[in-house]
Residue frames as a rotation matrix with the C-alpha (Angstrom) as fourth column:
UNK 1
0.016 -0.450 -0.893 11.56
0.498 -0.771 0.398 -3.06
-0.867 -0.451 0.212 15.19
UNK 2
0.971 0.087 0.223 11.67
0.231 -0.589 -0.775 -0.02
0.064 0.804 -0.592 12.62
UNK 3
-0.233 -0.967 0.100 14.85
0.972 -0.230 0.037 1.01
-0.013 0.106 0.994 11.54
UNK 4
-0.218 -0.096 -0.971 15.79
0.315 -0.949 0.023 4.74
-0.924 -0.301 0.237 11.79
UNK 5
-0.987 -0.118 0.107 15.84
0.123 -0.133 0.983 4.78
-0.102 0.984 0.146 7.86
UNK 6
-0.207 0.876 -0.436 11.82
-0.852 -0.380 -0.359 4.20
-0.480 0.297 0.825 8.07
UNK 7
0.053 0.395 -0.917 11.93
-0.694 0.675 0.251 0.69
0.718 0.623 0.310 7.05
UNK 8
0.603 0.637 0.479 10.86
-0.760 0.279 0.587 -1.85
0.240 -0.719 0.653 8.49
UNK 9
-0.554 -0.622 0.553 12.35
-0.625 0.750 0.217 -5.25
-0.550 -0.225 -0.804 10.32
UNK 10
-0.987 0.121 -0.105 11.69
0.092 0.965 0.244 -8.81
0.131 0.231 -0.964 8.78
UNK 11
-0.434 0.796 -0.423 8.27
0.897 0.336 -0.287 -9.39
-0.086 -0.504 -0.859 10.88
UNK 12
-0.556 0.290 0.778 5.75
0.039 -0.927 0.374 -6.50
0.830 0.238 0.504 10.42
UNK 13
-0.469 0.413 -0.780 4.65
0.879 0.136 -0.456 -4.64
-0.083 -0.900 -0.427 13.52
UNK 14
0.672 0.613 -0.416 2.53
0.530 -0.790 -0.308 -1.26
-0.517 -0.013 -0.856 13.98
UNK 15
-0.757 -0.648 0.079 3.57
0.628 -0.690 0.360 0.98
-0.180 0.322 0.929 11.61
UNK 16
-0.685 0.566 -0.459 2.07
-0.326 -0.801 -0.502 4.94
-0.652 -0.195 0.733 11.10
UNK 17
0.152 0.982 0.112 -1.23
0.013 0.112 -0.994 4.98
-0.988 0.153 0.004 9.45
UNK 18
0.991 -0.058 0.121 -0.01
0.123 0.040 -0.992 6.27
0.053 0.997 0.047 6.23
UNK 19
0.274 -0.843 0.463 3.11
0.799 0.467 0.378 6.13
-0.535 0.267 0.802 4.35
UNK 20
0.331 -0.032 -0.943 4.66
-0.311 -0.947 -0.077 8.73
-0.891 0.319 -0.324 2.47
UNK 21
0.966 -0.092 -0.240 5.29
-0.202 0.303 -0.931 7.59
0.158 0.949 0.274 -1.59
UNK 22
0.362 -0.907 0.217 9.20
-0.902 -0.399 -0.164 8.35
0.235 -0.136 -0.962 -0.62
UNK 23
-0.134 -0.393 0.910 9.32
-0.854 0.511 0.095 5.93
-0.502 -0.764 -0.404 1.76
UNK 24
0.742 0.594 0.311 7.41
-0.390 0.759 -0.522 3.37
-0.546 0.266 0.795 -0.77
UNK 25
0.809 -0.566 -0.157 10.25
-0.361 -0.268 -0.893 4.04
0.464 0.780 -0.421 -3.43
UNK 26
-0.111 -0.959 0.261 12.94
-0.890 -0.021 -0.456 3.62
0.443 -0.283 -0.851 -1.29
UNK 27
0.216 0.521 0.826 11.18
-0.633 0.719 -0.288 0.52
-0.744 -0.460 0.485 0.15
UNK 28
0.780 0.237 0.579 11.28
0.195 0.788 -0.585 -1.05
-0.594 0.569 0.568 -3.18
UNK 29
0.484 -0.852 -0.199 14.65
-0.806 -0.346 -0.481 0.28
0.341 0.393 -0.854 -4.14
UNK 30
-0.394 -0.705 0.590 16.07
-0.915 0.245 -0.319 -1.37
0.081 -0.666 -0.742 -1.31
UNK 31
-0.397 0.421 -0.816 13.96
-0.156 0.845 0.512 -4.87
0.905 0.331 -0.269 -1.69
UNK 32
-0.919 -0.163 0.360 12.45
-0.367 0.015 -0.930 -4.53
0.146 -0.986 -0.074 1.49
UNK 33
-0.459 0.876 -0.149 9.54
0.856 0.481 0.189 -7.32
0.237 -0.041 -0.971 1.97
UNK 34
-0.761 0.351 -0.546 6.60
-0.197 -0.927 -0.320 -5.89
-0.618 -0.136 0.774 1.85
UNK 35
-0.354 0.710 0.608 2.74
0.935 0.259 0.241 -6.59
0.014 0.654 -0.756 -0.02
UNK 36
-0.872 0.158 -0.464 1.23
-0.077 -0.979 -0.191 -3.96
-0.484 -0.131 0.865 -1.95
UNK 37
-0.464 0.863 0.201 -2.59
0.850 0.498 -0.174 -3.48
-0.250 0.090 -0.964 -2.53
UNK 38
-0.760 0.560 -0.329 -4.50
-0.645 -0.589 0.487 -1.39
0.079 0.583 0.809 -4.93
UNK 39
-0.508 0.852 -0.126 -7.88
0.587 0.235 -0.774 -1.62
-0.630 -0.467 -0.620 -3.84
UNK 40
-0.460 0.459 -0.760 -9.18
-0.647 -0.760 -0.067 0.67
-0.608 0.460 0.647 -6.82
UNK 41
0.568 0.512 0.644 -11.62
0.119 0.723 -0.680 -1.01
-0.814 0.463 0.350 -9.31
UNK 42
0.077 -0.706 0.704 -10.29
0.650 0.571 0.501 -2.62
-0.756 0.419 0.503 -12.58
UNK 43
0.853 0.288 0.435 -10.98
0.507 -0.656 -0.559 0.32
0.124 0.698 -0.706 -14.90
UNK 44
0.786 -0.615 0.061 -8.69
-0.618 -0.785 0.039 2.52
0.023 -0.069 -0.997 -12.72
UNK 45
0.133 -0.750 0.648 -5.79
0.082 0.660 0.747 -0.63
-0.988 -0.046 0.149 -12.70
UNK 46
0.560 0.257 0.788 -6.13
0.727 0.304 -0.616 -0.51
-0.397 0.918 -0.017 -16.31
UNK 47
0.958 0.287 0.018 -5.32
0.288 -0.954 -0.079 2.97
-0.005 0.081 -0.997 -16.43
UNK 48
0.209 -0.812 0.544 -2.22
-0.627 -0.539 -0.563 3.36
0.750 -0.224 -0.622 -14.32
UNK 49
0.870 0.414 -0.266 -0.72
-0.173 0.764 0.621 1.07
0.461 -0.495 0.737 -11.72
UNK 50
0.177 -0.808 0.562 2.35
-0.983 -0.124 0.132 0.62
-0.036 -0.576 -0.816 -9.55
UNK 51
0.348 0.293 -0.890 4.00
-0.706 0.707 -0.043 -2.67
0.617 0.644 0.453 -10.79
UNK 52
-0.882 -0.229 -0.411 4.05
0.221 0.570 -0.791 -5.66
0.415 -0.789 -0.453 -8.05
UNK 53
-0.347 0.770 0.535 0.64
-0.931 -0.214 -0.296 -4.48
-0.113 -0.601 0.791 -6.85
UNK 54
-0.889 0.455 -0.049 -1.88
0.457 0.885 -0.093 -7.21
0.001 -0.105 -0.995 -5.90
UNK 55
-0.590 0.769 0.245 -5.43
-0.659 -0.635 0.404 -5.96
0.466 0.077 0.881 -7.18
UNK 56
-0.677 0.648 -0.349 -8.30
0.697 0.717 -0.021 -6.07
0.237 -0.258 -0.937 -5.03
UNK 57
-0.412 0.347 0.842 -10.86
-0.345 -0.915 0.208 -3.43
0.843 -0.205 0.497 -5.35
UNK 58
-0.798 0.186 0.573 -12.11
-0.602 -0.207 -0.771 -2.48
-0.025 -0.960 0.278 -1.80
UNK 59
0.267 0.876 0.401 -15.34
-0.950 0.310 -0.045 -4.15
-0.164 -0.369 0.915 -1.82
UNK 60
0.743 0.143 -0.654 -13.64
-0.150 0.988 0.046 -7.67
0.653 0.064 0.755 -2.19
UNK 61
-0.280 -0.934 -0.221 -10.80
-0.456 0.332 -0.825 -7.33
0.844 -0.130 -0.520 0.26
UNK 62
-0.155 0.047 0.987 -12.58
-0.444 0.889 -0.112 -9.89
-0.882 -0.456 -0.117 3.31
UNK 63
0.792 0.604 -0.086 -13.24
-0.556 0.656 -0.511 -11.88
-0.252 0.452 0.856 0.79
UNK 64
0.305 -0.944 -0.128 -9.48
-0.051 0.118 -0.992 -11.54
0.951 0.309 -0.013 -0.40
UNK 65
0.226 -0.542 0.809 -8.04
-0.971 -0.195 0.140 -11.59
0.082 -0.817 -0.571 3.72
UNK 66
0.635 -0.570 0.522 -6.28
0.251 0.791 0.558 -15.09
-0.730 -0.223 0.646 3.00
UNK 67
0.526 -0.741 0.419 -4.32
0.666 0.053 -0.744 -14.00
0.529 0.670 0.521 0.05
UNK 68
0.653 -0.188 0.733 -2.97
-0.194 -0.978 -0.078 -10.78
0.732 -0.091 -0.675 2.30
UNK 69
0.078 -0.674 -0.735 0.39
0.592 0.624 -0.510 -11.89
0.802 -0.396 0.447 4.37
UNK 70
0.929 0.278 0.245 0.43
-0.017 -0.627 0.778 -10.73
0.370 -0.727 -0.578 8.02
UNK 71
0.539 -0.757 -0.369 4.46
0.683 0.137 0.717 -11.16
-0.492 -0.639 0.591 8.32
UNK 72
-0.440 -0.784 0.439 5.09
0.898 -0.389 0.206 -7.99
0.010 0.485 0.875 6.21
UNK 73
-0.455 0.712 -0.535 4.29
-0.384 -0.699 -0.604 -4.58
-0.803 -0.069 0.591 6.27
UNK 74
-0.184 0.638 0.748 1.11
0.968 0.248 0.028 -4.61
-0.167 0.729 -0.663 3.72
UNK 75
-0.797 -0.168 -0.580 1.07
-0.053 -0.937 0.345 -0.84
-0.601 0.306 0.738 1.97
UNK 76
-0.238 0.814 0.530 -2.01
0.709 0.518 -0.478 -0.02
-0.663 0.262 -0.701 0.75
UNK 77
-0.871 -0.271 -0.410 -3.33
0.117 -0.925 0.362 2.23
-0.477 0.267 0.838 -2.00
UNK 78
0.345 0.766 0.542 -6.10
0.815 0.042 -0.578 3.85
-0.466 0.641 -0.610 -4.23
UNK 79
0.182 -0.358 0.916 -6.17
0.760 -0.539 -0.362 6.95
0.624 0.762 0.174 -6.30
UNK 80
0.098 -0.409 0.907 -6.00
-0.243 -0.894 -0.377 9.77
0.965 -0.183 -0.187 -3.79
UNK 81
-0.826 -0.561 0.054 -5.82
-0.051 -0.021 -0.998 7.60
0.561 -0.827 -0.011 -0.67
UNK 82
-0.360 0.585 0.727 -9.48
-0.931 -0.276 -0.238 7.66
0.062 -0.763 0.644 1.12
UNK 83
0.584 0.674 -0.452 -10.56
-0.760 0.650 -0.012 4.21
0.286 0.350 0.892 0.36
UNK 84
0.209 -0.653 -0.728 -7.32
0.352 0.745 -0.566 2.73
0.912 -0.139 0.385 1.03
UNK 85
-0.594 -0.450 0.667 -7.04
-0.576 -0.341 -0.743 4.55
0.562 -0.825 -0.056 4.47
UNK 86
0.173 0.919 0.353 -10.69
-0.962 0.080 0.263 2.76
0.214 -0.385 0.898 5.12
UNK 87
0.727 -0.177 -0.663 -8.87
-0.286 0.801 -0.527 -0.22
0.624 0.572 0.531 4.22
UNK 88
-0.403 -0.787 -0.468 -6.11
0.262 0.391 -0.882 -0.24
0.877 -0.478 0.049 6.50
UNK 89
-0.508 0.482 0.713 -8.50
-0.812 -0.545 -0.210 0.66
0.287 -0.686 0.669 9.05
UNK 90
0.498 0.863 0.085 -10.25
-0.865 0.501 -0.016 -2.48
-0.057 -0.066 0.996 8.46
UNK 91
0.277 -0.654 -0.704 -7.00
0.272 0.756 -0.595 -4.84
0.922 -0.027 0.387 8.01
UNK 92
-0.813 -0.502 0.294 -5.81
-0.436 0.192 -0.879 -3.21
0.385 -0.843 -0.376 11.65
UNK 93
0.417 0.873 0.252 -9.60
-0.897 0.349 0.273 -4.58
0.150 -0.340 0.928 12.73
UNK 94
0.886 0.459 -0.063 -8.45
-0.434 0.870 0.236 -7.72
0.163 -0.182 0.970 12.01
UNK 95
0.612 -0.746 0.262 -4.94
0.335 0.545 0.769 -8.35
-0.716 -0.383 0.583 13.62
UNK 96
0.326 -0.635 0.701 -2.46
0.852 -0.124 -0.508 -6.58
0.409 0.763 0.500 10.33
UNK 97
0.415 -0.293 -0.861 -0.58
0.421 -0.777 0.467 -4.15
-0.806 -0.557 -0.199 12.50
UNK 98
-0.482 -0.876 0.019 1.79
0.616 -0.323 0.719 -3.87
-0.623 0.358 0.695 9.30
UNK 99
0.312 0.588 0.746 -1.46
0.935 -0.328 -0.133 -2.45
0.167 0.739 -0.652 7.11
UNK 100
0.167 0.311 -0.936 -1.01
0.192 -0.941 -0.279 1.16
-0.967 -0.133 -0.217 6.53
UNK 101
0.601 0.792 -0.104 -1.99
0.475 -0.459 -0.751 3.67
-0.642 0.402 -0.652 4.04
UNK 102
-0.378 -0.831 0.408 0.12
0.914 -0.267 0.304 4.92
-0.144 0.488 0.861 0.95
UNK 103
0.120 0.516 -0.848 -0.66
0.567 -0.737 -0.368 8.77
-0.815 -0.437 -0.381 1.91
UNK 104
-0.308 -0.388 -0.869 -2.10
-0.464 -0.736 0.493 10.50
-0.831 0.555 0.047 -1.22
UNK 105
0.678 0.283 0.679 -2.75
0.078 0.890 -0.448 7.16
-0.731 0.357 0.581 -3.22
UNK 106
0.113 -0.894 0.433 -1.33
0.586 0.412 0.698 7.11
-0.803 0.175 0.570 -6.64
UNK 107
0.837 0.530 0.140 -1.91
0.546 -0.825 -0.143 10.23
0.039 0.196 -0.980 -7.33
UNK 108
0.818 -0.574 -0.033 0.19
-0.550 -0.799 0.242 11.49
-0.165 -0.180 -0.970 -5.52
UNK 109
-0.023 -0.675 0.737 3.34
0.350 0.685 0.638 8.23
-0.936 0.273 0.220 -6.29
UNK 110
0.327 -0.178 0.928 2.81
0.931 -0.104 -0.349 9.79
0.159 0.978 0.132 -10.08
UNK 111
0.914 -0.016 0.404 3.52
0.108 -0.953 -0.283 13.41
0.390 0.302 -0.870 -9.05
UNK 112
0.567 -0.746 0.349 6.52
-0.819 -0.465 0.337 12.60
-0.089 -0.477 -0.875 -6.50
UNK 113
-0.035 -0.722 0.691 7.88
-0.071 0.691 0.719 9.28
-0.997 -0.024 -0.075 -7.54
UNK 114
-0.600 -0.407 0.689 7.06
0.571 0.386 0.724 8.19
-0.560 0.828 0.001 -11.19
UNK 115
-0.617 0.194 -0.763 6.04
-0.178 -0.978 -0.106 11.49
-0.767 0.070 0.638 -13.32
UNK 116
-0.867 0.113 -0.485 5.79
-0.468 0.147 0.871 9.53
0.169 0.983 -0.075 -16.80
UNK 117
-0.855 0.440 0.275 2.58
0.330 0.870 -0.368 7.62
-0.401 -0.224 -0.888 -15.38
UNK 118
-0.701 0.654 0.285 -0.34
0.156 -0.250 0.956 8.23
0.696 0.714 0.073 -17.17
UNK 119
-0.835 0.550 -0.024 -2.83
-0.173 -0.303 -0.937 10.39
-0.523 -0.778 0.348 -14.35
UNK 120
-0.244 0.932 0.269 -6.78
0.554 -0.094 0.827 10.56
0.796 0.351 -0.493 -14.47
């Protein structure tokens, strides 16, 4: 079940495609389980990064689809969002209802959650 707040229950089930940063923030305010994935290559991790991510650039995540927990939502991300949207497109393929899509990537998480982050 979703709470009214926008977070989720214990067990991840279908949640919307994308996420809105807000909701990420307050997600991890509030310790609500949850796996996050930056799917950008290591250059752009290097750069800038939301800390607690699990890196896997996109072109290894089947390879990576045992390290990825199907009993939490699973928030994905890249820099402006298109790569990670393919991504959670391809984790609901395979049975991750909780996969969805941090809307914007982390772009936009530096312009409406953490300002001081170093952009590219």
């Amino acid at each position: 079940m979703i709470a009214a707040a926008g977070i989720p229950a214990a067990k991840a089930e279908a949640l919307p495609l994308q996420i809105e940063p807000e909701t990420l923030a307050a997600w991890r305010a509030e310790a609500v389980a949850h796996t996050l994935i930056d799917v950008r290559e290591p250059w752009e991790t290097e750069l800038c990064r939301i800390d607690g991510s699990l890196d896997v650039p996109m072109g290894e995540i089947e390879d990576s689809r045992d390290r990825i927990p199907n009993d939490r939502p699973v928030v994905v991300l890249c820099h402006h969002g298109i790569r990670s949207m393919q991504v959670v497109g391809w984790l609901r393929g395979q049975g991750f209802d909780g996969a969805t899509n941090l809307r914007g990537g982390i772009a936009l998480w530096a312009d409406r959650v953490e300002p001081d982050m170093r952009r590219y």
